[in-house]
C-alpha positions in Angstrom: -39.9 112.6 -113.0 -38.7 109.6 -114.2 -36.3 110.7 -116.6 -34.7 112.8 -113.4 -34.5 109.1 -111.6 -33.1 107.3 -115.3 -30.4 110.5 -115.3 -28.9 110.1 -112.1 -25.4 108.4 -111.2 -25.7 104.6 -110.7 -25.0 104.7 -107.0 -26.0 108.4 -106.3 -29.3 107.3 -104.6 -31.1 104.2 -103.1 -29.4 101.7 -105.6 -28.1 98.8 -103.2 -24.5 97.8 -103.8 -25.1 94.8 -105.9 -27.2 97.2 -108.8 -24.2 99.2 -108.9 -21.6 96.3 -109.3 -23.8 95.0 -112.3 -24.0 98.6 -113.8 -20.2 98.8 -113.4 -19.6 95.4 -114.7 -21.8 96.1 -117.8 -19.7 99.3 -118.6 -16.5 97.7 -118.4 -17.6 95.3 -120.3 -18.8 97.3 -122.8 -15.8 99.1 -122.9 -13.8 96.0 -123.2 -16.3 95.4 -126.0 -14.7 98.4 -128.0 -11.0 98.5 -126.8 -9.7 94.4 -127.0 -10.7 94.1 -131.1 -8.6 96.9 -131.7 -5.8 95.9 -129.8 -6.2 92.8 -131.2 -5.8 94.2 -135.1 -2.8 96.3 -133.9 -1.7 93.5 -132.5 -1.9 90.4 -134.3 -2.8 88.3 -131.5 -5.2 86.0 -133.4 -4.2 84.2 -136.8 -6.3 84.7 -139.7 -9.4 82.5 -140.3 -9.4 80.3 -143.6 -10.9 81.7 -145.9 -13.9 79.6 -146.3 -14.8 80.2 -142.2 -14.5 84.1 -143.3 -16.9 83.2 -145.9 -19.3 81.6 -144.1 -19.0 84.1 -141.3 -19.9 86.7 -144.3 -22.8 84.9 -145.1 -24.2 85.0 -142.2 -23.4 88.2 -141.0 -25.7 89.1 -144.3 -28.5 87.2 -143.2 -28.7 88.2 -139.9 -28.8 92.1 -141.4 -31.1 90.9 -144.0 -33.8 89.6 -141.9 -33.3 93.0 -139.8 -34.8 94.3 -142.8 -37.1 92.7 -144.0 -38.6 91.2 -141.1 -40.8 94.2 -140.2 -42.0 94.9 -143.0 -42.9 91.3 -143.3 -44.5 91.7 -139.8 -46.7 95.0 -140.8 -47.9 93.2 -143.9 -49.2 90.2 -141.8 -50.9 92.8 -139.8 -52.1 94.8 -142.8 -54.0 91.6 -144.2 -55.2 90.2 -140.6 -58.0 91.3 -138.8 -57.3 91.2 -135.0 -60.5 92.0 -132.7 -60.8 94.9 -130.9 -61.6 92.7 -127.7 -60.2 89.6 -126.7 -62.5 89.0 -124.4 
């Protein structure tokens, strides 16, 4: 039942006007998401960054990926070693 509701149009049902103004916004802006960086590298309508701001920007691009990584596991070990109760009450 409720993935019949989640499948349906935005604006198909009950949604009230504003709902579907946000779920339009969201997929043009997702769109624009995809299309304006590759216009922009066809382009050329931003310079190149110095080299040491790309560098940086590498760095930390790596670190956000990875503490995607290793965070979980990180977070199952804690929970491996630690005893939660049953009850909290």
């Amino acid at each position: 039942m409720l993935l019949v509701e989640r499948m349906r149009m935005p604006g198909s049902c009950r949604e009230s006007r504003s709902d579907v103004a946000i779920i339009v916004g969201i997929k043009v802006c997702f769109l624009a998401l995809i299309v304006v960086p590759a216009l922009d590298v066809r382009f050329g309508w931003t310079p190149r960054l110095p080299l040491w701001s790309e560098v940086c920007g590498g760095i930390l691009l790596l670190g956000g990926q990875v503490s995607d990584l290793y965070l979980p596991i990180a977070i199952a070990e804690i929970e491996r070693r630690v005893e939660f109760p049953m009850s909290l009450y």
